[in-house]
C-alpha positions in Angstrom: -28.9 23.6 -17.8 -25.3 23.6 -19.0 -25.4 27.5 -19.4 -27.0 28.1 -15.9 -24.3 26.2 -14.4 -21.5 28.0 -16.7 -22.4 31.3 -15.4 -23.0 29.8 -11.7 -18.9 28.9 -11.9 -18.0 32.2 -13.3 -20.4 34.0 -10.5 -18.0 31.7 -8.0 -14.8 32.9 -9.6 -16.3 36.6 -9.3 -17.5 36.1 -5.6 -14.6 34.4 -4.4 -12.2 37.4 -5.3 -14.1 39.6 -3.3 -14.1 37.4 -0.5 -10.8 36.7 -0.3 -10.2 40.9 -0.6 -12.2 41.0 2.5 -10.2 38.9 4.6 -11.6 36.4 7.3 -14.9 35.8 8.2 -16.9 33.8 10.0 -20.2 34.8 8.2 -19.1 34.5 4.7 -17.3 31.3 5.2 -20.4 28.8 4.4 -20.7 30.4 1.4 -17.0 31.1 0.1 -16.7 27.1 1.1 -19.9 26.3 -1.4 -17.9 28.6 -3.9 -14.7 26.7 -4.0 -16.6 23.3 -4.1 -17.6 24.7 -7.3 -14.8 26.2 -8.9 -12.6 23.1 -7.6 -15.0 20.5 -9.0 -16.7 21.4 -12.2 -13.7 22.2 -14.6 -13.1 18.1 -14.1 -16.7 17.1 -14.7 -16.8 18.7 -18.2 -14.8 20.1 -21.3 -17.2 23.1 -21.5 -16.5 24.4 -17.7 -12.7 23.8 -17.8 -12.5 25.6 -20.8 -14.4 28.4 -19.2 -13.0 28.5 -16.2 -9.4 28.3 -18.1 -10.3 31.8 -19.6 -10.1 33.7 -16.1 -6.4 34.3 -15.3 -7.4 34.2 -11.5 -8.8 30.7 -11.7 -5.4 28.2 -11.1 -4.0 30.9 -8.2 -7.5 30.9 -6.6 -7.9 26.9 -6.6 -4.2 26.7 -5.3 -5.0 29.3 -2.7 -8.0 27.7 -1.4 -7.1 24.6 -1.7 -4.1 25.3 1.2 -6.2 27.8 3.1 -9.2 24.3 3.4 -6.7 21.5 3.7 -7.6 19.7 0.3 -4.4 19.6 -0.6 -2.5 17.1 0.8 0.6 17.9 2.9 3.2 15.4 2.1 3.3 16.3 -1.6 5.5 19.6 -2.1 3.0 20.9 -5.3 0.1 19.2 -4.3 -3.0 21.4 -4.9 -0.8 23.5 -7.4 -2.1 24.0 -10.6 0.0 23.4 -13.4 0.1 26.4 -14.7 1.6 28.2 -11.9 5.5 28.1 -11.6 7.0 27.8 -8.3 10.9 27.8 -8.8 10.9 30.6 -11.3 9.1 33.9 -11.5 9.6 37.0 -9.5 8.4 36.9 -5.6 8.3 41.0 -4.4 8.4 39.2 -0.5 9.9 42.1 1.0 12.9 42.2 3.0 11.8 41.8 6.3 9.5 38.7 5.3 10.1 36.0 7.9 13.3 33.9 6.5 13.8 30.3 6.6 16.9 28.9 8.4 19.6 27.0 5.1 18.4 23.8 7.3 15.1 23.8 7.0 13.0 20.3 6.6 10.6 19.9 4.1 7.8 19.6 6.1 8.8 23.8 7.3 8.7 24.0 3.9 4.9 23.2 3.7 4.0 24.5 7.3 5.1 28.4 5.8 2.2 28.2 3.2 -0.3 27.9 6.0 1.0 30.4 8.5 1.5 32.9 5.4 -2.4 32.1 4.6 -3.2 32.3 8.0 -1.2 36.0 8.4 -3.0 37.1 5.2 -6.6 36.1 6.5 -6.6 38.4 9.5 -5.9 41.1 7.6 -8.9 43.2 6.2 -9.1 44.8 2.6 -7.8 48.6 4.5 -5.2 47.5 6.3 -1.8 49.4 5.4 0.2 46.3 5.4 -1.8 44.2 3.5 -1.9 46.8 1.1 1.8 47.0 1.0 2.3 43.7 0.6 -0.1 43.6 -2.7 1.5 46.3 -4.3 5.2 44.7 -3.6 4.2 41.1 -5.0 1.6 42.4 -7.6 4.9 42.7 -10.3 4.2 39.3 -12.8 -0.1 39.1 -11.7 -3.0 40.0 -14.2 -4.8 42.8 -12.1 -8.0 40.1 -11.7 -5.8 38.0 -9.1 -6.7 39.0 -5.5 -3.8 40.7 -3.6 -3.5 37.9 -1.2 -3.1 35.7 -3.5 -0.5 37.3 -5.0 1.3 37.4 -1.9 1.3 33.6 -1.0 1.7 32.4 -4.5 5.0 35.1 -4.2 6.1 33.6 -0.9 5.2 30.1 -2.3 7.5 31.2 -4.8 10.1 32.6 -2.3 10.3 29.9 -0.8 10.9 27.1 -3.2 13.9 29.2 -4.8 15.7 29.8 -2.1 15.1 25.6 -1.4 16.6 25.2 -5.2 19.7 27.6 -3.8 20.8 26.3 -0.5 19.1 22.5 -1.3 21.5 20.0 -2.6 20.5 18.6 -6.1 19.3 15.3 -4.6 16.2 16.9 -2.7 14.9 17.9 -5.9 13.4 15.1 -8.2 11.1 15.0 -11.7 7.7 13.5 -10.8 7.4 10.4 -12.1 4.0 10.7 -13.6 5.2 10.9 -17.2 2.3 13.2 -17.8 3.8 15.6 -15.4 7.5 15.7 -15.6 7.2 18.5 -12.9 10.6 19.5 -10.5 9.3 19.3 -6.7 10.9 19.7 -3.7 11.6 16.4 -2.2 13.6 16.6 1.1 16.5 14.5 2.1 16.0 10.8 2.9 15.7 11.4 6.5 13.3 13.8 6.5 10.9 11.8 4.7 11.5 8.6 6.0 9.5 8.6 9.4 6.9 9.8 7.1 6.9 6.6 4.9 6.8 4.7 7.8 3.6 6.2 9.3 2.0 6.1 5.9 2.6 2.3 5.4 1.2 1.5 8.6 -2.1 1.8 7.5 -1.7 -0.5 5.3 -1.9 -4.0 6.5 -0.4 -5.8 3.7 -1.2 -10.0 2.7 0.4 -12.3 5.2 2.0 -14.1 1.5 3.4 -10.5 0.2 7.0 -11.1 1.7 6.8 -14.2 -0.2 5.9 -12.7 -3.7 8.1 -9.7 -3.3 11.0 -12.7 -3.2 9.5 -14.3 -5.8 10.4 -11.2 -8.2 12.7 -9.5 -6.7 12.6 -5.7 -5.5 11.6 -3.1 -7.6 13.7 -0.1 -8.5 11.8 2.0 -6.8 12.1 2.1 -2.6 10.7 5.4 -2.3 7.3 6.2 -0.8 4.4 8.0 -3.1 5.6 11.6 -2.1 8.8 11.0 -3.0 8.0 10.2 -6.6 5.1 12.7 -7.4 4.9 15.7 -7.4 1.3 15.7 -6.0 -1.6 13.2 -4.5 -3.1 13.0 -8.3 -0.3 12.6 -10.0 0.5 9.2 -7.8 -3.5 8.1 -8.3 -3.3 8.3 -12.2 0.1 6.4 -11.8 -1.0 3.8 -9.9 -4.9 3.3 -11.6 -2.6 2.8 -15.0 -0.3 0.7 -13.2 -3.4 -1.5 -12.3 -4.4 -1.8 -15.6 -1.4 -2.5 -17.3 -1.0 -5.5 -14.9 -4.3 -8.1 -14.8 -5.0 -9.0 -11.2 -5.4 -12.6 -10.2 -5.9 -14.8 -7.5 -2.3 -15.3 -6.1 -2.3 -18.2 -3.9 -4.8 -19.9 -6.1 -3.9 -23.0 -4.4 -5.6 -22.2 -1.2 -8.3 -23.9 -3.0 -7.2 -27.2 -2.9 -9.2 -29.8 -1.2 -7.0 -32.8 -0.6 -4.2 -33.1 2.0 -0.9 -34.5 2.7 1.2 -35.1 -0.9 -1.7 -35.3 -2.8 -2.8 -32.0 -1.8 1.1 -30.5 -4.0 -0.4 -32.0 -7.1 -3.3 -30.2 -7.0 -1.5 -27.0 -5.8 0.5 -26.9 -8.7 -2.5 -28.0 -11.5 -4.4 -24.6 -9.6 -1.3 -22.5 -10.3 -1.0 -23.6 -13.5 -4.5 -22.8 -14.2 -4.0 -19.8 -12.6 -1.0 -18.8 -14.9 -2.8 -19.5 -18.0 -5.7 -17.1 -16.8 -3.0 -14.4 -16.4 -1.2 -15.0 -19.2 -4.6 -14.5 -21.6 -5.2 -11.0 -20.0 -1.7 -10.0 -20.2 -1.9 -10.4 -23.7 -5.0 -8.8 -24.2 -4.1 -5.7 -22.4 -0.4 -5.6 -24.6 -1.2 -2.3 -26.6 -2.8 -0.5 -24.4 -1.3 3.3 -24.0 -0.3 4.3 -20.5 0.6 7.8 -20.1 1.8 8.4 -17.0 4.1 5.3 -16.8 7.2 5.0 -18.8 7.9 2.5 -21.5 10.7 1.4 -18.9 9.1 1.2 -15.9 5.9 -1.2 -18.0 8.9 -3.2 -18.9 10.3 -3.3 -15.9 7.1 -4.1 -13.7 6.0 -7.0 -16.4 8.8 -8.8 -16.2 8.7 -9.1 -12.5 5.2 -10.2 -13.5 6.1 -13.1 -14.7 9.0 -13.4 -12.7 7.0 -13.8 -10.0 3.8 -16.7 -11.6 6.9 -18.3 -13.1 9.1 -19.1 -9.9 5.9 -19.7 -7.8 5.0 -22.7 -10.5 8.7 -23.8 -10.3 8.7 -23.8 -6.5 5.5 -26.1 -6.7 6.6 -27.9 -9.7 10.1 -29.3 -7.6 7.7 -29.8 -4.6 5.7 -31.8 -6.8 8.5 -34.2 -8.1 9.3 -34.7 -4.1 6.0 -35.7 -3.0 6.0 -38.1 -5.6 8.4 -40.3 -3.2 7.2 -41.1 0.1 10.7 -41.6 0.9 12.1 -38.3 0.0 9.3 -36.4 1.5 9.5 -37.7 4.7 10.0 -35.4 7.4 9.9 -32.2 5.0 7.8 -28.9 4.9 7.1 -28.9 1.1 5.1 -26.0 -0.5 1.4 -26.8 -1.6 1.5 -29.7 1.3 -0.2 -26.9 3.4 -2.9 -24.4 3.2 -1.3 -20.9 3.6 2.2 -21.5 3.2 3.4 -19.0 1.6 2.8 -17.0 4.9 5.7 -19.0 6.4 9.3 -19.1 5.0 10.1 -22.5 6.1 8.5 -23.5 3.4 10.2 -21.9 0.5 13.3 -19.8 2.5 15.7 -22.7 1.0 14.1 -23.6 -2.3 13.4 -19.7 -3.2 17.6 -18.6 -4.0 18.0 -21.8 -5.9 14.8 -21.8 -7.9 15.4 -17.7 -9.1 19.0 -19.0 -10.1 17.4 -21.7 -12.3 14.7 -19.3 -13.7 17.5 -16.5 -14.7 19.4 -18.7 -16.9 15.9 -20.6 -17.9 13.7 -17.8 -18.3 12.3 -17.8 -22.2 10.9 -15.4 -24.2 7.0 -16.9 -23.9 6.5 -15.5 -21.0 3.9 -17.1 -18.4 4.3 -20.8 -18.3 1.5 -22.6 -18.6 1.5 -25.6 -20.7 3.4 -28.6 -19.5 2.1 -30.8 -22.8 5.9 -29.1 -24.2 7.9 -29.3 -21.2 10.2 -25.7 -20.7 13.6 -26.3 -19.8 13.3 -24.2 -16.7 11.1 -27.2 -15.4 13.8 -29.3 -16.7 16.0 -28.3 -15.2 13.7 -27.8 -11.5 12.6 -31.9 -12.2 16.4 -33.3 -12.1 17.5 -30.7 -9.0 14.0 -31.1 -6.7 16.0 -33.5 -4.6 18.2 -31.0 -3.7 16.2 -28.0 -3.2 14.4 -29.0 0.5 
């Protein structure tokens, strides 16, 4: 079976070259489709077929070829769909001299648009045509022979274009992905540009009512970019993320939207849940400790675990001072006290007054232990949180 299917890839490799010779057609295209289903999915699904298909020099220009040409690569990533193994901003182009230019102020969205209208320009012309022919034997200077000529000639104005970006581009529209597994330069864009993107991107998302309220908790993250102006490409930003996932355990946040009693009593058993919740995280963050992530940095695990426990930490402080309130009918008459209610987190008059004081505390507090959890040894952070409650709400 595996040798059936090794010589089906290399009879897609073959077939598709011929095809893409031949220019468009509606006929064929059912079947050059089935072909680069093939040749784009079974180098991932075993060692045997990448290494095969690794052996044709035509394989990574063909998969970035089709790829643009069927719309699976993504358009907001600059190398998205582009194989490793193909260089952009070096390497010789051949685009002759009356090749449509781009303006010194073009976006990068124009950027991306050009692959498709050069695809599209190459499509309509059939394996005789003159110009077509022309235009192989200009951009053929740099290709193995078993590269199609159109291929050659978008991968050359692919090429084109992204040098002539690095030329008239200031430095800051070019970035390293940060998929430490990648490293790759991209083409970026200003902050302008790609600003109105991130904004219709995150508005798919509908995001917890309580996020506002844990992004407070521990504090913003170095990074304020969207996705596509950090990778390189749509992968490179899944791998980061999946590891990203792994390296922090997921919990049940608001744990105390469990509790069952109401009024004051109900903050006593918010904070017991959050403890418990706390020492439930703090067991899988140790167990996951040595685990190897790739495509995140040493820095950026750092970085993102701290806020980790930035974040359980103040939370159980915030409930802890609460706690010491409720205590006294007095001194919680008349106040809005997180844990008293189911949900509030959503609402910042619960916290928006406690939250600046409580991070103060925890900064000079915060000890090396990590998640708090154990009360039986009280940390000075709660301390600390126990002897200023009355002066928090």
């Amino acid at each position: 079976m595996e040798e059936a299917l090794c010589i089906l890839l290399e009879h897609s490799l073959a077939t598709l070259c011929d095809l893409i010779e031949e220019g468009e057609n509606v006929e064929d295209e059912p079947f050059r489709t089935a072909a680069v289903r093939i040749i784009h999915g079974f180098p991932v699904t075993c060692c045997e077929f990448y290494r095969i298909a690794q052996q044709h020099e035509h394989f990574e220009p063909l998969l970035f070829y089709e790829r643009v040409r069927l719309g699976i690569a993504s358009f907001d990533y600059f190398l998205d769909g582009c194989p490793s193994g193909i260089q952009l901003f070096c390497g010789f182009t051949g685009m002759p001299d009356d090749s449509t230019p781009l303006p010194e102020k073009f976006k990068f969205r124009e950027a991306i648009n050009d692959r498709l209208q050069t695809i599209g320009k190459i499509e309509q012309l059939r394996r005789d045509s003159p110009i077509k022919r022309g235009l192989t034997q200009r951009c053929r200077s740099g290709f193995c022979e078993s590269i199609p000529g159109p291929v050659c000639v978008f991968i050359a104005r692919c090429r084109e274009v992204a040098q002539f970006s690095r030329r008239v581009k200031r430095s800051y529209c070019f970035v390293q992905c940060a998929n430490q597994e990648c490293n790759r330069l991209f083409f970026c864009g200003a902050t302008q540009e790609y600003w109105k993107g991130a904004l219709e991107m995150t508005g798919f998302e509908e995001p917890s009512s309580s996020t506002d309220y844990w992004n407070c908790a521990g504090g913003e993250l170095v990074e304020k970019e969207p996705d596509f102006k950090r990778f390189c490409c749509h992968e490179c930003a899944i791998q980061h993320a999946h590891q990203i996932s792994a390296i922090l355990p997921m919990v049940f946040w608001d744990a105390d939207d469990s509790a069952k009693k109401v009024g004051r009593a109900r903050v006593s058993e918010a904070f017991k849940l959050a403890l418990k919740r706390n020492e439930v995280a703090s067991r899988k963050l140790r167990s996951i400790r040595s685990l190897c992530k790739k495509a995140v940095s040493n820095e950026e695990i750092l970085e993102r675990r701290e806020r980790y426990v930035s974040q359980l930490n103040v939370d159980l402080g915030l409930l802890y001072a609460s706690l010491v309130i409720s205590e006294s009918k007095a001194l919680s008459k008349n106040k809005l006290l997180p844990g008293i209610e189911m949900n509030w987190r959503n609402d910042p008059l619960y916290y928006a007054k406690a939250m600046a004081s409580v991070k103060r505390i925890y900064s000079k507090m915060r000890r090396p232990e990590g998640i708090i959890y154990n009360m039986l040894t009280m940390p000075k952070y709660m301390e600390v949180l126990q002897s200023k409650a009355h002066k928090l709400f």
